[in-house]
MOPAC internal coordinates of N, CA, C and O (Angstrom, degrees):
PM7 1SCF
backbone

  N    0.0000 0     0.00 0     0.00 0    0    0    0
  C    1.4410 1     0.00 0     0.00 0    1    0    0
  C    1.5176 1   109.85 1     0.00 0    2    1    0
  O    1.2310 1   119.16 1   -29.34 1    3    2    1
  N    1.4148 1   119.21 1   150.66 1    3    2    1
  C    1.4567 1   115.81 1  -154.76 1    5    3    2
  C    1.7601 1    77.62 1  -128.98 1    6    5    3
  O    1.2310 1   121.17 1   -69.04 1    7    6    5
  N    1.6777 1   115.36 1   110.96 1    7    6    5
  C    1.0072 1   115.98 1  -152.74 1    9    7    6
  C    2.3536 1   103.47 1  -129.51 1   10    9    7
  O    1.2310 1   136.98 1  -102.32 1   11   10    9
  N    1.3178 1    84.72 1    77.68 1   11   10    9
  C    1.9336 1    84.96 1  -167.34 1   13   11   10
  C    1.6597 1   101.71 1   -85.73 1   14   13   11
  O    1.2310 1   128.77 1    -6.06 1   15   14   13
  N    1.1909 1   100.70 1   173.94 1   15   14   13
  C    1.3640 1   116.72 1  -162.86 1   17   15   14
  C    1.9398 1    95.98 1   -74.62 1   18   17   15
  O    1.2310 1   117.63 1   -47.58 1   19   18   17
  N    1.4196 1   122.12 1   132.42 1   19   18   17
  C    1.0951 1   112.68 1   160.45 1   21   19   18
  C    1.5792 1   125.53 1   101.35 1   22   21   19
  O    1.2310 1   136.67 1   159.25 1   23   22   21
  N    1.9321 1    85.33 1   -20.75 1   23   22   21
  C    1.5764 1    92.03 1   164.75 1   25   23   22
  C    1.8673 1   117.68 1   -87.01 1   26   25   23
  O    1.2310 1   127.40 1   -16.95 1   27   26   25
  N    1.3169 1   103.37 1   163.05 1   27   26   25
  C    1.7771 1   107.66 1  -165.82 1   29   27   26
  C    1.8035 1    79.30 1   -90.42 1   30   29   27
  O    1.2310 1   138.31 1   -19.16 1   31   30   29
  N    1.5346 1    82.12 1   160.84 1   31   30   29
  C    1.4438 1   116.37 1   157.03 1   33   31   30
  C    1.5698 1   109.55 1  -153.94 1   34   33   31
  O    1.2310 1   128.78 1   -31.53 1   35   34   33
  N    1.4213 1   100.69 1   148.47 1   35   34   33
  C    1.5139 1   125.56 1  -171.77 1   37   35   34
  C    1.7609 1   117.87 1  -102.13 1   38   37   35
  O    1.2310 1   133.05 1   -48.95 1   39   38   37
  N    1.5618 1    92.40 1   131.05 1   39   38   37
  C    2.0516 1    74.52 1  -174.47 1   41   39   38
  C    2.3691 1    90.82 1  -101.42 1   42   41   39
  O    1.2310 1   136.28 1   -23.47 1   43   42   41
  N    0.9455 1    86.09 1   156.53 1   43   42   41
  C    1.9731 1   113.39 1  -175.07 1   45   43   42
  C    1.1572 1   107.56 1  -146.14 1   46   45   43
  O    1.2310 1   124.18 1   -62.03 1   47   46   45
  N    1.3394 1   109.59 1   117.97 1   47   46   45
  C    1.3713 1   154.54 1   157.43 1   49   47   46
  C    1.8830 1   100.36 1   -23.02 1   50   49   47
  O    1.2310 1   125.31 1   -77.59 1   51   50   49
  N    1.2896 1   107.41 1   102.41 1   51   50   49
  C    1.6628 1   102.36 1   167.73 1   53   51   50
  C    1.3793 1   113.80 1   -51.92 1   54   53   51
  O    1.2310 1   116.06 1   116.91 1   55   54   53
  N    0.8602 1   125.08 1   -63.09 1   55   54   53
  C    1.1750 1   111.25 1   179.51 1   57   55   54
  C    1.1943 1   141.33 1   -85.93 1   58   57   55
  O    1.2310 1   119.20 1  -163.84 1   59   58   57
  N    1.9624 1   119.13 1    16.16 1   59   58   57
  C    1.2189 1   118.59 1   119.14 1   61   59   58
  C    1.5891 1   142.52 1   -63.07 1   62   61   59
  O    1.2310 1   124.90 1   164.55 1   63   62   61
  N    1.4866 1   108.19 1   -15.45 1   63   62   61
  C    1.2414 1   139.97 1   158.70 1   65   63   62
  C    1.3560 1   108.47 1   -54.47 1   66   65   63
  O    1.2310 1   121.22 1   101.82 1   67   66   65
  N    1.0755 1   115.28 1   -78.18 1   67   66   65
  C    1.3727 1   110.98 1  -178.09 1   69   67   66
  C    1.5618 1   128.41 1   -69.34 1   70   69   67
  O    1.2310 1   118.35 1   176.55 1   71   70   69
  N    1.1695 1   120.75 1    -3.45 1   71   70   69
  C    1.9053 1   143.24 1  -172.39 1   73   71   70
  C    1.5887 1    86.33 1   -93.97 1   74   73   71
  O    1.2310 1   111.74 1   156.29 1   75   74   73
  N    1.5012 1   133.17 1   -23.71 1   75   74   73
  C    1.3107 1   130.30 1  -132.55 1   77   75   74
  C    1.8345 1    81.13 1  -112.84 1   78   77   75
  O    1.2310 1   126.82 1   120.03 1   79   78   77
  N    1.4501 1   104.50 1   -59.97 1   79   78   77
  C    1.6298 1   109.04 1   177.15 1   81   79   78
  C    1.4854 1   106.91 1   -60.03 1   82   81   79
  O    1.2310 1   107.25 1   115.68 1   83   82   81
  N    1.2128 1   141.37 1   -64.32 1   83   82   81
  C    1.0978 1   136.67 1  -168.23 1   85   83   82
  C    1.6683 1   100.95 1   -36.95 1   86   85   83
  O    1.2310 1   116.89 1   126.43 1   87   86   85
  N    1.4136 1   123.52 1   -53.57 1   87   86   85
  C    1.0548 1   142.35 1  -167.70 1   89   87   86
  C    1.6369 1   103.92 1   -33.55 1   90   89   87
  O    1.2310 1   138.15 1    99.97 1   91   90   89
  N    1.4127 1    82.43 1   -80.03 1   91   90   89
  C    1.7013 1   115.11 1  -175.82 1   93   91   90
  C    1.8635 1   109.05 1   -40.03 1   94   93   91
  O    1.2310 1   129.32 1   122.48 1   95   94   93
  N    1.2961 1    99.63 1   -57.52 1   95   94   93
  C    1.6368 1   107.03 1  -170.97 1   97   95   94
  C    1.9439 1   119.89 1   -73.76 1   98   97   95
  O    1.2310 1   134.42 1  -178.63 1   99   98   97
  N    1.6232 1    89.73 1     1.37 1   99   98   97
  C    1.7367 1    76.16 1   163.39 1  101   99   98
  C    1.1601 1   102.99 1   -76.36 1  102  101   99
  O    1.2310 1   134.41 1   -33.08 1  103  102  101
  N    1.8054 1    89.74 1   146.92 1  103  102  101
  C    1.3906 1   115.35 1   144.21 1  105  103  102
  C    1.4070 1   150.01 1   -13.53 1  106  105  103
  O    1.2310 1   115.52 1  -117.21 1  107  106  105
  N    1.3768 1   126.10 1    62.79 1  107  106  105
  C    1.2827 1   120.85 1  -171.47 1  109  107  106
  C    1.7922 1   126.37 1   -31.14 1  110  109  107
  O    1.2310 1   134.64 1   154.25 1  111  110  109
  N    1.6711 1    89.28 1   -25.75 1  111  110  109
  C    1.7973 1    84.13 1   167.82 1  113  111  110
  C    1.3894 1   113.00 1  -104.99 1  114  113  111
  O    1.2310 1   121.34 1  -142.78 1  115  114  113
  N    1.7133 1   115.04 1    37.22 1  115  114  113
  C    1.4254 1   119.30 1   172.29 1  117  115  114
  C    1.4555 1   112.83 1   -91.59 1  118  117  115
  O    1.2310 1   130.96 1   150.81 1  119  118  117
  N    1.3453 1    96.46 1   -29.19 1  119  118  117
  C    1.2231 1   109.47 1  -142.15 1  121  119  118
  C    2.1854 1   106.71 1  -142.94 1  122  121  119
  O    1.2310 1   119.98 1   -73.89 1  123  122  121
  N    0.8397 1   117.64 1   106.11 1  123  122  121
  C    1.6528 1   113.84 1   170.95 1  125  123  122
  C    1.4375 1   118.87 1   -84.09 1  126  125  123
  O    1.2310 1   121.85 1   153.69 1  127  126  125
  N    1.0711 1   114.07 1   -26.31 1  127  126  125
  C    1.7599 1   132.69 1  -174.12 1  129  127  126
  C    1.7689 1   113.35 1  -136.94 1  130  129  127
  O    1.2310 1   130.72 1   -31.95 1  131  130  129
  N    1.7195 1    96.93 1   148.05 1  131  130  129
  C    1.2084 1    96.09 1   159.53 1  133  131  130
  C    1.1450 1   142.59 1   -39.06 1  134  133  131
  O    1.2310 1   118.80 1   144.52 1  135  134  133
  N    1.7578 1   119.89 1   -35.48 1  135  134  133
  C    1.1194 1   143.55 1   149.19 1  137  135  134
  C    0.9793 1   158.42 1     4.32 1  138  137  135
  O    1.2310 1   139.79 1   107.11 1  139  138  137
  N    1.6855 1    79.22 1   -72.89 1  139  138  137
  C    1.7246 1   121.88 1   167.05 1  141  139  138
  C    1.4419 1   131.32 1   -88.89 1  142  141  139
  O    1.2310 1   128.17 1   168.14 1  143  142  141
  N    1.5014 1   101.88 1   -11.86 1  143  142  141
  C    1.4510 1   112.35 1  -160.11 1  145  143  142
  C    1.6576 1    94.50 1   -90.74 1  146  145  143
  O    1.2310 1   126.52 1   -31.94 1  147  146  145
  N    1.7666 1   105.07 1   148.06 1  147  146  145
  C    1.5042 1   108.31 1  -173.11 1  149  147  146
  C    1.6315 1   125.14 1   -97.44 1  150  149  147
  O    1.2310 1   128.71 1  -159.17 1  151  150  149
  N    1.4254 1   100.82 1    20.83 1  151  150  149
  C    1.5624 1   116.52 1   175.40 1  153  151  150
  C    1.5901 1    93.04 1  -137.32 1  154  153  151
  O    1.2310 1   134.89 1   -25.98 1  155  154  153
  N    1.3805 1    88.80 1   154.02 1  155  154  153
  C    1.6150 1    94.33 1  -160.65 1  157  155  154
  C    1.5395 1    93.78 1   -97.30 1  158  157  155
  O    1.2310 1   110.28 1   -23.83 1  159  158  157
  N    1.6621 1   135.86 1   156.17 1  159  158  157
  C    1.5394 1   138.88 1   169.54 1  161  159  158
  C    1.9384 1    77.93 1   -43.08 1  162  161  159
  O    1.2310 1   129.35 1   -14.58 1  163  162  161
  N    1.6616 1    99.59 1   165.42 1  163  162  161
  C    1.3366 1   120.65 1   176.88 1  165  163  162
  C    1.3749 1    99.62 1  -122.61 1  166  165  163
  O    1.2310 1   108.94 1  -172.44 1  167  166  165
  N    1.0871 1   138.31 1     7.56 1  167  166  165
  C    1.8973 1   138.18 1   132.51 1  169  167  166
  C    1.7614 1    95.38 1    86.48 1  170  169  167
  O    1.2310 1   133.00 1    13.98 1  171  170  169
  N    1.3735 1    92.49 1  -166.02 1  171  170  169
  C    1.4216 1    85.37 1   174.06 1  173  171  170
  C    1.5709 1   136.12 1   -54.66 1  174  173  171
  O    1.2310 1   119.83 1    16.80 1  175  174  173
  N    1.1607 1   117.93 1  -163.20 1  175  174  173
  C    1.7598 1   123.98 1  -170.96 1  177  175  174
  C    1.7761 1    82.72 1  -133.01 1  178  177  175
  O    1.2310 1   141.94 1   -74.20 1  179  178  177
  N    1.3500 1    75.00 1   105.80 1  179  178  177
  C    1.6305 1    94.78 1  -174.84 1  181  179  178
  C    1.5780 1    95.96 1  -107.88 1  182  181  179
  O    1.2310 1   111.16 1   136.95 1  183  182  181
  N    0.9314 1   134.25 1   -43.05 1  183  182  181
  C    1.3895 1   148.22 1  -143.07 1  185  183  182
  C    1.5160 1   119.48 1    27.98 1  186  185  183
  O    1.2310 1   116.02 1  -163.07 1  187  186  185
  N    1.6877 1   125.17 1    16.93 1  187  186  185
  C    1.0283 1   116.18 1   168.28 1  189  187  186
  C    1.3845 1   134.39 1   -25.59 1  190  189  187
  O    1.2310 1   110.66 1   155.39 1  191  190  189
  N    1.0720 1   135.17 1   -24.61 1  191  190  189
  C    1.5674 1   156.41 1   177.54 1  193  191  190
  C    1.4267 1   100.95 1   -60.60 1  194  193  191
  O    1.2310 1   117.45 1   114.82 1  195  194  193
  N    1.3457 1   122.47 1   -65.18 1  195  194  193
  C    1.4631 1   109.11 1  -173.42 1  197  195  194
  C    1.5638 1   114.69 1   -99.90 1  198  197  195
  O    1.2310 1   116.75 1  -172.13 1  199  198  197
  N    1.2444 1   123.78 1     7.87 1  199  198  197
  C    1.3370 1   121.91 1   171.26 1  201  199  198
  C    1.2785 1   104.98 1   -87.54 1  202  201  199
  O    1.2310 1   126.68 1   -25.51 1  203  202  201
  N    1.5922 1   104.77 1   154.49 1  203  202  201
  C    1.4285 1   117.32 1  -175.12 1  205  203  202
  C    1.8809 1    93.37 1  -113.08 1  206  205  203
  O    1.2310 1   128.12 1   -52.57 1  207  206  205
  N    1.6136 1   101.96 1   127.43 1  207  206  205
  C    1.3861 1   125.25 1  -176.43 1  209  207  206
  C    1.5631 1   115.92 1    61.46 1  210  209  207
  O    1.2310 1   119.06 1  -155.25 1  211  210  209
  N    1.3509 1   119.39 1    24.75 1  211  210  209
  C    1.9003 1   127.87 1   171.96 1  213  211  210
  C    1.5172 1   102.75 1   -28.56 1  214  213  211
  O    1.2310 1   110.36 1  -152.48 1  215  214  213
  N    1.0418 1   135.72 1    27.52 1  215  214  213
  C    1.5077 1   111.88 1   167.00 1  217  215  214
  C    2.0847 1    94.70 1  -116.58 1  218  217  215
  O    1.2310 1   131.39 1  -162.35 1  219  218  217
  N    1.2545 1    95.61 1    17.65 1  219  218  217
  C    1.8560 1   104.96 1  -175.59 1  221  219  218
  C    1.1243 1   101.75 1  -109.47 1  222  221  219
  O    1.2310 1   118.31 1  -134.88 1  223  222  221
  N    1.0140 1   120.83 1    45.12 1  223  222  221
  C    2.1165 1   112.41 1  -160.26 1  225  223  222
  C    1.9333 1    97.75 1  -116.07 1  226  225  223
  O    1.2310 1   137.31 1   -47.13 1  227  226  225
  N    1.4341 1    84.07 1   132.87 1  227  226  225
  C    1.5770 1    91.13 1   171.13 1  229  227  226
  C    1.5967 1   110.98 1    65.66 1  230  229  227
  O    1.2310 1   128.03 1  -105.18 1  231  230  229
  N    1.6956 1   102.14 1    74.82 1  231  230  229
  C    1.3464 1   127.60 1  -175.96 1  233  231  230
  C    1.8463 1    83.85 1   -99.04 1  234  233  231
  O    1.2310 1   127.04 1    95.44 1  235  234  233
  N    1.4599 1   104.07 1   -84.56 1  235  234  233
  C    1.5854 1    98.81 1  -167.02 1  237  235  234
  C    1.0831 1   113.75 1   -79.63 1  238  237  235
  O    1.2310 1   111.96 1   -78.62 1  239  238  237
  N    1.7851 1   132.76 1   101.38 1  239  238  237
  C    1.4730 1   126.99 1   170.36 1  241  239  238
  C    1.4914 1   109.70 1   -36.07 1  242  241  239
  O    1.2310 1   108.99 1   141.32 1  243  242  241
  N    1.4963 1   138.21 1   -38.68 1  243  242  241
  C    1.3049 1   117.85 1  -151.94 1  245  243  242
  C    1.7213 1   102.53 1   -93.60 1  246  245  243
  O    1.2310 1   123.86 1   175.04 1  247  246  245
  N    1.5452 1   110.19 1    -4.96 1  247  246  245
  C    1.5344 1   100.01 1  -175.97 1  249  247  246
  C    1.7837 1    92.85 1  -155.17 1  250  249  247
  O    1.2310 1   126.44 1  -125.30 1  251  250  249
  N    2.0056 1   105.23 1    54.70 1  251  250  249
  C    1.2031 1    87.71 1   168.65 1  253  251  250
  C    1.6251 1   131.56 1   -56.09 1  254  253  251
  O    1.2310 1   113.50 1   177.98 1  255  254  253
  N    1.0752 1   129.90 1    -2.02 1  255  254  253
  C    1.5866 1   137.16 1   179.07 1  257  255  254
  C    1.8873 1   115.66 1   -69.59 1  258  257  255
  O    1.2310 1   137.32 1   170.68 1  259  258  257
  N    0.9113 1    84.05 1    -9.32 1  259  258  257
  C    1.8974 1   108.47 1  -170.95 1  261  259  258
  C    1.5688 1    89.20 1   -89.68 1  262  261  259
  O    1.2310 1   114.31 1   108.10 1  263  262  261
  N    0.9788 1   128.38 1   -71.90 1  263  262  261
  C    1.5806 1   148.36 1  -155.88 1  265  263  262
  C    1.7905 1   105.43 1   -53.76 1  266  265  263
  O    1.2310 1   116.04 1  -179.94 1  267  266  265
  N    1.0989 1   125.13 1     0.06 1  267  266  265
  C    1.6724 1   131.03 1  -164.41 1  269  267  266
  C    1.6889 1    95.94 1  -109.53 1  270  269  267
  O    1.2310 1   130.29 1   -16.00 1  271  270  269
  N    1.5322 1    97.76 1   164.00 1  271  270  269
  C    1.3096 1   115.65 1  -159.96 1  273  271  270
  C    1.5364 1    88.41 1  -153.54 1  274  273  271
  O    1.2310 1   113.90 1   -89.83 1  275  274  273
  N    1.3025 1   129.15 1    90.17 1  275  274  273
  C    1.6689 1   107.86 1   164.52 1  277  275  274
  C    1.5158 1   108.03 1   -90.32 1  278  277  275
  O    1.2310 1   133.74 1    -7.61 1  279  278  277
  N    1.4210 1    91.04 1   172.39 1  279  278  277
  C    1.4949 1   125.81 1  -149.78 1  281  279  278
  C    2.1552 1    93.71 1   -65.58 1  282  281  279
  O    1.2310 1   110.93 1   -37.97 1  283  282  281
  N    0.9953 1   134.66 1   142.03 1  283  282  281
  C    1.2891 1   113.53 1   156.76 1  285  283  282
  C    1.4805 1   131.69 1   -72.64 1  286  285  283
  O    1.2310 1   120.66 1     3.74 1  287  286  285
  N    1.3957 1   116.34 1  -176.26 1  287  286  285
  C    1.3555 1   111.60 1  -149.08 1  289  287  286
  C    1.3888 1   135.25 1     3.90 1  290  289  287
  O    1.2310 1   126.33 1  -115.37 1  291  290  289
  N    1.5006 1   105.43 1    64.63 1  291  290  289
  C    1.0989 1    99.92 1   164.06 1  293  291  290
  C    1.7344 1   127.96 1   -93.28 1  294  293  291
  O    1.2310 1   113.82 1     0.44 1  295  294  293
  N    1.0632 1   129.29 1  -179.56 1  295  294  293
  C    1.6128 1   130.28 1  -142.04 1  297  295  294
  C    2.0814 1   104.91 1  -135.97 1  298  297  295
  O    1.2310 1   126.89 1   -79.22 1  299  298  297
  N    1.0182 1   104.34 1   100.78 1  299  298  297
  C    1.8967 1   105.78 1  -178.71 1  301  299  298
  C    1.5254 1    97.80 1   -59.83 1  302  301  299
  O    1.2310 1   125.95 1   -48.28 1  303  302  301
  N    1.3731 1   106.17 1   131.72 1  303  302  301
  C    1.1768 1   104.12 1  -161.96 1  305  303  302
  C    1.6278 1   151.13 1   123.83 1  306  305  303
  O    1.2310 1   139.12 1   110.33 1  307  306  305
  N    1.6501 1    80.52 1   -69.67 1  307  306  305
  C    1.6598 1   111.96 1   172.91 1  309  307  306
  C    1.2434 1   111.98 1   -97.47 1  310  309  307
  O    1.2310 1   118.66 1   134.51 1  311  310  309
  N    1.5988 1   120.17 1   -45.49 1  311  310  309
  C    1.6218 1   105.93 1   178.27 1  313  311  310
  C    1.3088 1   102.44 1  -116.06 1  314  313  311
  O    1.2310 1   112.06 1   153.99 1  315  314  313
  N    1.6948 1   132.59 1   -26.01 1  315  314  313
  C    1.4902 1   106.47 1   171.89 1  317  315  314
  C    1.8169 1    95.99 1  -151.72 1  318  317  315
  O    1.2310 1   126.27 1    -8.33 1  319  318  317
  N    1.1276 1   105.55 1   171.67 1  319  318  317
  C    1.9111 1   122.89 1  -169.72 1  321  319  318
  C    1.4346 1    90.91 1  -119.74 1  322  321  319
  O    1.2310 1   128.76 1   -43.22 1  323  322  321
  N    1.6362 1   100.73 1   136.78 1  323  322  321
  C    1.5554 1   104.33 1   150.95 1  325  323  322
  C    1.7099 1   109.16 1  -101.68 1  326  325  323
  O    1.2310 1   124.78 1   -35.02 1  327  326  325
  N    1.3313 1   108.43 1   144.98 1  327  326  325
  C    1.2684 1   129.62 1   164.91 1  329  327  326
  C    1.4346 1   110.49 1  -105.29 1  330  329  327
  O    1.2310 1   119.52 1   -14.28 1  331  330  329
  N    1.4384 1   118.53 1   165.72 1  331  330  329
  C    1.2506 1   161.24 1  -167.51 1  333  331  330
  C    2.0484 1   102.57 1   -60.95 1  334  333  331
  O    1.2310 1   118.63 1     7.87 1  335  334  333
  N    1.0133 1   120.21 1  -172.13 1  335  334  333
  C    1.5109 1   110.87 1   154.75 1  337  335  334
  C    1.3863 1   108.39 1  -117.17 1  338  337  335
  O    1.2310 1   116.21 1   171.50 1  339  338  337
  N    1.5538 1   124.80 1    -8.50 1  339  338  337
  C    1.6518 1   121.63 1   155.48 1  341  339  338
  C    1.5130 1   116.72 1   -69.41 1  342  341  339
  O    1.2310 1   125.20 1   143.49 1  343  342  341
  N    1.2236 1   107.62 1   -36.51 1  343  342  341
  C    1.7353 1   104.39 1   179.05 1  345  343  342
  C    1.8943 1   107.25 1   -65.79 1  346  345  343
  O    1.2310 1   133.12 1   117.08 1  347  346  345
  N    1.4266 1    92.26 1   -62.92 1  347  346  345
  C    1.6888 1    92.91 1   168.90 1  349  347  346
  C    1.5655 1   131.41 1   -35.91 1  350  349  347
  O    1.2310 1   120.89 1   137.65 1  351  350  349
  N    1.2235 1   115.90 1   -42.35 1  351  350  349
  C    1.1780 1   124.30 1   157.61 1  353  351  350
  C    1.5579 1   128.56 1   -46.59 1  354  353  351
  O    1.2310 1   127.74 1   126.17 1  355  354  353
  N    1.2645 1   102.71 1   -53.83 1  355  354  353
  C    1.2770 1   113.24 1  -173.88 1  357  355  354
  C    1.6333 1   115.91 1   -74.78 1  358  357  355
  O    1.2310 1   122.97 1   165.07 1  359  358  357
  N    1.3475 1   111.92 1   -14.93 1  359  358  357
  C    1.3587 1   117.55 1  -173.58 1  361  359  358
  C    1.6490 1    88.93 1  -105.71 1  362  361  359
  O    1.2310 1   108.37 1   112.92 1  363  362  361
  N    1.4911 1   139.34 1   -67.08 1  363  362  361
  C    1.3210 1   127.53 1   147.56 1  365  363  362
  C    1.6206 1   121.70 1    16.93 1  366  365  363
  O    1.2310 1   126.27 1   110.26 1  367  366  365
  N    1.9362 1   105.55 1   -69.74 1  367  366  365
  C    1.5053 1    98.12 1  -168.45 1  369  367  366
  C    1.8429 1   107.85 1   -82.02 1  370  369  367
  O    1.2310 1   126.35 1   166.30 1  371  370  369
  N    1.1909 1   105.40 1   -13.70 1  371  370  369
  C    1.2114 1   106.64 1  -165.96 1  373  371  370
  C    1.8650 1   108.75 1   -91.23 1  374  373  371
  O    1.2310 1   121.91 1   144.09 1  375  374  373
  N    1.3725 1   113.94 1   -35.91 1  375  374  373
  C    1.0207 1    92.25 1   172.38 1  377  375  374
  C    1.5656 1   113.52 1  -147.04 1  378  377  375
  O    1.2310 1   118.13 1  -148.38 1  379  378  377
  N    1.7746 1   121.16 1    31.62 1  379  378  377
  C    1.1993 1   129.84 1   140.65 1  381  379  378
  C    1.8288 1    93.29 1    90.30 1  382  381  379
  O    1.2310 1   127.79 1   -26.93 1  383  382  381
  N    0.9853 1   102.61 1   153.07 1  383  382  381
  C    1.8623 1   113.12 1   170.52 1  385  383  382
  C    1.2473 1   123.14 1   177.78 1  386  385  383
  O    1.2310 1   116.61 1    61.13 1  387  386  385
  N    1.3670 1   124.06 1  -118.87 1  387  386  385
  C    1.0731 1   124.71 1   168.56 1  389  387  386
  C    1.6601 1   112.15 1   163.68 1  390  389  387
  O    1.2310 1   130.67 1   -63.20 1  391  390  389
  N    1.8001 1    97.01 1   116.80 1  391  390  389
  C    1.2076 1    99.29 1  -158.15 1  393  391  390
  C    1.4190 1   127.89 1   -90.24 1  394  393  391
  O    1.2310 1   128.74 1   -30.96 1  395  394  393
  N    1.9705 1   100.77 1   149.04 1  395  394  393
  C    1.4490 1    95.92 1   174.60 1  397  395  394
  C    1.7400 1   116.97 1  -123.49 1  398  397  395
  O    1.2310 1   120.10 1   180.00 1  399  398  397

C-alpha cells in the first residue's frame, strides 16, 4: 500500500467484503441472470457489523463520518479492511454505502 500523508482511507465490513467477492467470482456459466446466481448481490456497505448501535447512523448530514461508533476490539483483517479512496470509490458508485 502506497500510504502518503493526507490521503483518506476507508474501513469495510469483512464480511461485506467477503459477500462482495463471493459475488463477483461466480461463474459466468453458472449463472445468466441475477436470478440465477447462487450468492445473493451483497447491497450496500452498510457496515453494520462493526458499528456499535448502527440504527444511529447519519446524525450530521454534512460530516456523516463523525457520527460512527465502532464496535470494540475489533481486528484489521478479521472484522473489517481499509481501502484506498480509488477502491472506495469504485465500490461507492457501484453499489452505494456510506462512508467510514
Amino acid at each position: 500500500m502506497d500510504i502518503t500523508e493526507g490521503s483518506k482511507w476507508y474501513l469495510i465490513s469483512s464480511k461485506w467484503l467477503m459477500n462482495f467477492k463471493e459475488y463477483i467470482l461466480q461463474s459466468s456459466d453458472e449463472a445468466d441472470t441475477d436470478a440465477e446466481m447462487k450468492i445473493d448481490h451483497p447491497g450496500m456497505i452498510l457496515n453494520e457489523d462493526i458499528l456499535d448501535e448502527p440504527v444511529s447512523l447519519l446524525k450530521d448530514p454534512t460530516a456523516p463520518y463523525l457520527d460512527y461508533n465502532l464496535k470494540e476490539n475489533l481486528r484489521e483483517e478479521e472484522n473489517y479492511f481499509l481501502v484506498n479512496q480509488e477502491i472506495w470509490d469504485f465500490l461507492y458508485i457501484n453499489y452505494g454505502g456510506i462512508e467510514i
